[in-house]
VONU-571794 format. One line per field, with one value per residue (C-alpha): residue number from 0; residue in three letters; chain; y, z, x. Coordinates in steps of 0.1 Angstrom, whole numbers. Layout:
# residues N
nr	c(NUM,...) .
rest	c(ala,...) .
kette	c(A,...) .
c2	c(Y,...) .
c3	c(Z,...) .
c1	c(X,...) .
END
This chain:
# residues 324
nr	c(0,1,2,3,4,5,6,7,8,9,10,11,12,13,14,15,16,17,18,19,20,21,22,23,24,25,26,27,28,29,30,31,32,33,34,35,36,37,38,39,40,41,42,43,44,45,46,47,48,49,50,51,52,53,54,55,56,57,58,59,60,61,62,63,64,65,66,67,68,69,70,71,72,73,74,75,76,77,78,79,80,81,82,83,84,85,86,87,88,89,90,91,92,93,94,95,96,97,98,99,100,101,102,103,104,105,106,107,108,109,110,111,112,113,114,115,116,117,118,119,120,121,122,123,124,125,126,127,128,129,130,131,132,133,134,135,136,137,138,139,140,141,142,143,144,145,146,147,148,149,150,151,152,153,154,155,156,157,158,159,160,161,162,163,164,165,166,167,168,169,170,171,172,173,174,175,176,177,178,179,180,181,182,183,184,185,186,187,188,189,190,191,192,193,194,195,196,197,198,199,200,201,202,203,204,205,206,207,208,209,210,211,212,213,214,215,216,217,218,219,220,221,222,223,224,225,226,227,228,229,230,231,232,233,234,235,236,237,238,239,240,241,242,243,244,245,246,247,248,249,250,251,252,253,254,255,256,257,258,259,260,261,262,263,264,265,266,267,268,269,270,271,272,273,274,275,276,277,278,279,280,281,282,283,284,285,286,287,288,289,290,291,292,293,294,295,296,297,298,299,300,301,302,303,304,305,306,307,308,309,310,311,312,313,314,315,316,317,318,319,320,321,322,323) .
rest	c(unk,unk,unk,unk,unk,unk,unk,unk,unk,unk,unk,unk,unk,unk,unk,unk,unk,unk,unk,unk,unk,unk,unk,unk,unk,unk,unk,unk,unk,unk,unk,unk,unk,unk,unk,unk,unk,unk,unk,unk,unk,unk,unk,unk,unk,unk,unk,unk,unk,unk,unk,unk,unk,unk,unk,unk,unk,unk,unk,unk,unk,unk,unk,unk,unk,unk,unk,unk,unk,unk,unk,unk,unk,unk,unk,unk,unk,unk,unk,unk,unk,unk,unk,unk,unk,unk,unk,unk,unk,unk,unk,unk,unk,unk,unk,unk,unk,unk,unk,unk,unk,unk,unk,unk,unk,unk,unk,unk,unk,unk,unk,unk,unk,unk,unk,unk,unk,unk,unk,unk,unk,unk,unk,unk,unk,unk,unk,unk,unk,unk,unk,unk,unk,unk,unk,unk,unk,unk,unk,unk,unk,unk,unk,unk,unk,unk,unk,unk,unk,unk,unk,unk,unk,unk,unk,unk,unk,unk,unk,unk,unk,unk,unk,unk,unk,unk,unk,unk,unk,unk,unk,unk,unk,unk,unk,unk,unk,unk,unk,unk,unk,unk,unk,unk,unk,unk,unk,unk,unk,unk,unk,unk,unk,unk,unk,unk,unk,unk,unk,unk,unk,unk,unk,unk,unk,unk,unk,unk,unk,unk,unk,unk,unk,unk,unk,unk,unk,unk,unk,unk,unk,unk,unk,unk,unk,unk,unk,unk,unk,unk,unk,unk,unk,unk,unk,unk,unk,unk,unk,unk,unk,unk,unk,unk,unk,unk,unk,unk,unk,unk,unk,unk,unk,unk,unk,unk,unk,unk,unk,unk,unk,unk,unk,unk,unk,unk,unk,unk,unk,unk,unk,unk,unk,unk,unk,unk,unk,unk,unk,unk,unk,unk,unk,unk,unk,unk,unk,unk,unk,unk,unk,unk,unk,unk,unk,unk,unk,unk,unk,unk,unk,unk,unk,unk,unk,unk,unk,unk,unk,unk,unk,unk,unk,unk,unk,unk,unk,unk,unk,unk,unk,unk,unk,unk) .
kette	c(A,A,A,A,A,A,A,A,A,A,A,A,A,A,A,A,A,A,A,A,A,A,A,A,A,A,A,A,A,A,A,A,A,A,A,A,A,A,A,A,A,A,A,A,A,A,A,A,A,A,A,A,A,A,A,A,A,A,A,A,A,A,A,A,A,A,A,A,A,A,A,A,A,A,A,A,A,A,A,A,A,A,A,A,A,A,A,A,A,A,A,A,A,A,A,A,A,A,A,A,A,A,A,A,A,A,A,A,A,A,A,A,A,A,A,A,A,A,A,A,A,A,A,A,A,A,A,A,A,A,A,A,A,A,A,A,A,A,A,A,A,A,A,A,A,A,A,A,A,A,A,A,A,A,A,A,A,A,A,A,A,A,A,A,A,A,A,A,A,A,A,A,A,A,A,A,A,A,A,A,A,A,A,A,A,A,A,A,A,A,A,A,A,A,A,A,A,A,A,A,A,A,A,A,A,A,A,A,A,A,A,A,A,A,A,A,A,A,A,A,A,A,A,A,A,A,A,A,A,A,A,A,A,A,A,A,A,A,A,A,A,A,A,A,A,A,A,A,A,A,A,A,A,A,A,A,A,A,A,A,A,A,A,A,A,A,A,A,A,A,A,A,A,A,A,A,A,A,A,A,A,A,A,A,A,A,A,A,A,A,A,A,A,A,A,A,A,A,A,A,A,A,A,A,A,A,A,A,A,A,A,A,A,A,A,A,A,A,A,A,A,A,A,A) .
c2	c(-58,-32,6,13,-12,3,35,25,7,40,62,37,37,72,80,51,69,107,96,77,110,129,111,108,151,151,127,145,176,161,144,174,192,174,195,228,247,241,270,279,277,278,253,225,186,155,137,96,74,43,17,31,32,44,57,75,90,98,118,136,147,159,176,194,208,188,172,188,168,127,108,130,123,85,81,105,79,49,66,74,41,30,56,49,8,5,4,41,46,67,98,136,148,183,196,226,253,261,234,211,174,159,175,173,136,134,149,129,97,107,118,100,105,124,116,138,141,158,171,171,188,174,185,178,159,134,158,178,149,135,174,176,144,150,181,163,164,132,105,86,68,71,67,39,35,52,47,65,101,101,70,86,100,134,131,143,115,102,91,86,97,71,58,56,82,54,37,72,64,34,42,70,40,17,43,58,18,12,45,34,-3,11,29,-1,-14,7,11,-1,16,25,35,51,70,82,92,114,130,132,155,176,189,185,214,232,240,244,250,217,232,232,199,176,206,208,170,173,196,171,141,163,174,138,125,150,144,182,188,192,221,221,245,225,196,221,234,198,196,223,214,177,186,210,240,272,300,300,335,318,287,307,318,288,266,263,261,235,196,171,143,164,192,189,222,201,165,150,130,126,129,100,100,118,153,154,133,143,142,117,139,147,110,108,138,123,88,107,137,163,163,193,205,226,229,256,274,302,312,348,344,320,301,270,297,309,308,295,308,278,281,257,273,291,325,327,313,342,370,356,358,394,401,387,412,445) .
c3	c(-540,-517,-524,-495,-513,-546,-532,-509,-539,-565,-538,-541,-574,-576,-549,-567,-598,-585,-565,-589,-610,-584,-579,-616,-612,-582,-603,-634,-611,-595,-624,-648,-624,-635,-670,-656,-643,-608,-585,-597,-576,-580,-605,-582,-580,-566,-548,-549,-530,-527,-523,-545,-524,-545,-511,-503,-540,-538,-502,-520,-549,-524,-499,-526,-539,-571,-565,-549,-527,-515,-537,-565,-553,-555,-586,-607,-588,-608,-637,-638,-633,-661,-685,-681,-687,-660,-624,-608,-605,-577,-585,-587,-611,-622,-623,-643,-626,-644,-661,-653,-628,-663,-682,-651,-650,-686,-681,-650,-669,-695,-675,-667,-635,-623,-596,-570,-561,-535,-541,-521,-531,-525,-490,-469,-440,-424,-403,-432,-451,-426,-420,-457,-458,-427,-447,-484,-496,-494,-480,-451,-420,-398,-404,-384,-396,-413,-420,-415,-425,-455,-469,-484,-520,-528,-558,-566,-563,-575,-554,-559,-528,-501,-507,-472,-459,-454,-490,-497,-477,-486,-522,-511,-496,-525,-551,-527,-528,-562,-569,-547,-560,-590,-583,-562,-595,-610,-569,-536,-507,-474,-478,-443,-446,-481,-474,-443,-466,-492,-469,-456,-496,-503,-476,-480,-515,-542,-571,-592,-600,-565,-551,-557,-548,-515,-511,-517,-490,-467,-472,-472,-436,-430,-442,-420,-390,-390,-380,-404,-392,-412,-401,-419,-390,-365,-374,-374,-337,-330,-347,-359,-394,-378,-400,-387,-398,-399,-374,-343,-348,-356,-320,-303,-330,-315,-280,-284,-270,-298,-317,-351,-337,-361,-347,-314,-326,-357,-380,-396,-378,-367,-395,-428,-422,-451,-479,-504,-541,-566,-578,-538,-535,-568,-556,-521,-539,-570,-552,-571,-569,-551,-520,-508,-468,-464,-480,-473,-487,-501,-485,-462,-485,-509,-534,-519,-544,-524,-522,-518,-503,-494,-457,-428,-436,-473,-462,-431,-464,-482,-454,-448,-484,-489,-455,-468) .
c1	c(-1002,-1020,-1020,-1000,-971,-977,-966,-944,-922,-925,-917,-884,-875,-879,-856,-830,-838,-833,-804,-785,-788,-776,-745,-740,-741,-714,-691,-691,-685,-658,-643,-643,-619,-593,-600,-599,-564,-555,-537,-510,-474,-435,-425,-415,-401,-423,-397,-405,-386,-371,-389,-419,-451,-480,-499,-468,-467,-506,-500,-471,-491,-517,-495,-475,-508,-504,-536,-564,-575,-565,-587,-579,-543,-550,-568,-533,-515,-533,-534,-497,-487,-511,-502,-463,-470,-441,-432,-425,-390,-379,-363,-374,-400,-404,-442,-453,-464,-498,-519,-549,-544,-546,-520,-497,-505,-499,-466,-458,-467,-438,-407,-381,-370,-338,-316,-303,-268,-242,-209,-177,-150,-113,-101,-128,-128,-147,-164,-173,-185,-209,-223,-228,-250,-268,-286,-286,-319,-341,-314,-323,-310,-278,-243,-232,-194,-171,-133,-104,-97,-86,-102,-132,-133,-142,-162,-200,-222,-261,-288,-324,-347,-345,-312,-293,-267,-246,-243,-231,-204,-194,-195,-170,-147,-151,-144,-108,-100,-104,-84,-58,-55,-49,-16,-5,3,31,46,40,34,18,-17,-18,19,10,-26,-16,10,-14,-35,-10,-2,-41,-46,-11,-16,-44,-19,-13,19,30,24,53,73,58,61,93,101,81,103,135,123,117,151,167,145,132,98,72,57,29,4,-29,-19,-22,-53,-65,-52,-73,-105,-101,-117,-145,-148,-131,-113,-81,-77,-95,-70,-36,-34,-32,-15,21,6,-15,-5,-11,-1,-11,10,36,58,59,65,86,72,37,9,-7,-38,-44,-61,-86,-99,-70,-72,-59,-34,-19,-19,5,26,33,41,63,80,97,140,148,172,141,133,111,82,63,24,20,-15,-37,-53,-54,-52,-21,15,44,84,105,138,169,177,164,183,163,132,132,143,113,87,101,99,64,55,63) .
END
């Protein structure tokens, strides 16, 4: 081998030799990071969702500032999923706020993972419903179909990030179905009549006490073909389950041309007004015994207590009374 090769092949291995040692320096570097605290921020949940991707997972860990960079972010990922000896599940995960990549791994690798839920409470409409899942955290997709007021439970309800906005509803369906199955065995009925019933107490009154009382009143009206008047169906002729206060609906209530206008028409309206309550359901199907015809609210709210009365002359002495 000439000189000029000698050199040639040492200047080689030197460079291998120097480089490989100066890679072996940036590694460690890089590696030890993981050892030291990272920034510290607001105590915070890693959202993973369904179905588990581990580069989506590795590009939330780096976005959320949970890793410090995206092969950092890849590399907790793999070691996550080898320290938990399972699948990720999707679900939130809370992160410490202080701490090093490899103690928040370490805690990652040993939660198990909550779900997220939304709540609606008994009263709401469809409308209301659908505006309340629209902003829920972390579900997905449209809702293409939905049923008739009325027919959707109000219940809170889990999901894990990704689920759809539409198996929310349907859950809702199944559950009001299953609920309403259920008292189909001790008395038949029509789901329809007794739903839209069931709505009109649901929104007249808020007081357990009260609501076979006011269902009674309903089907006394109805047994002596006397409108319902029922203000709640007005409002729903105004608004059809939009939110609104009751002020800005009051003055157009008796005026306004509907078939939920039940100071114009007789009869029920022709669908439920809200998602009603299991208990509204089973006043509307067992109505208390009275002679009642009329009742007025002390105030204009669910909250509201009620004076019943038997005819027009003590119903107008009790609205007078209850406006002094």
């Amino acid at each position: 081998m000439g000189s000029e090769e000698q050199i040639q092949a040492l200047f080689l291995r030197n460079f291998h030799r120097h480089f490989s040692v100066f890679l072996f320096f940036l590694l460690t570097l890089y590696t030890t990071r993981a050892l030291f605290p990272l920034s510290n921020f607001n105590e915070a949940g890693l959202l993973v969702y369904r179905p588990v991707r581990l580069s989506a997972v590795a590009k939330t860990l780096y976005e959320t500032r949970i890793a410090p960079d995206p092969l950092f972010a890849r590399i907790a990922v793999v070691a996550i999923r080898w320290l938990r000896a399972e699948d990720i599940e999707p679900g939130e995960y809370k992160i410490a706020s202080s701490g090093s990549l490899l103690s928040r791994i370490s805690s990652l690798s040993k939660q198990k993972p909550k779900k997220l839920h939304v709540m609606f409470p008994t009263g709401f409409t469809n409308s209301q419903i659908v505006s309340r899942l629209t902003n829920a955290l972390a579900l997905t997709g449209h809702i293409t179909r939905i049923p008739m007021e009325g027919m959707l439970f109000p219940y809170t309800y889990f999901y894990v990030p990704g689920d759809s906005r539409q198996s929310v509803i349907d859950e809702m369906q199944r559950r009001r179905e299953k609920e309403l199955k259920k008292l189909s065995k001790y008395k038949k009925f029509d789901v329809k009549q007794i739903l839209t019933l069931a709505s009109m107490i649901e929104k007249e009154t808020g007081r357990k006490e009260e609501r076979h009382i006011v269902a009674s009143v309903y089907f006394n009206r109805l047994k002596k073909n006397i409108r319902l008047q029922s203000c709640p169906t007005v409002i729903y002729s105004v608004v059809y389950g939009q939110k609104r206060t009751f002020s800005e609906i009051s003055k157009v209530r008796l005026f306004n041309i509907s078939a939920y206008n039940t100071y114009r028409l007789k009869g029920l309206p022709p669908t439920p007004i809200c998602n009603p309550s299991i208990e509204s359901i089973k006043a509307a199907l067992y109505p208390a015994e009275t002679d009642f015809l009329f009742f007025v609210a002390d105030k204009p709210d669910s909250s509201s207590k009620h004076n019943f009365s038997k005819d027009f002359c003590s119903h107008v002495r009790n609205k007078k009374q209850l406006n002094k």
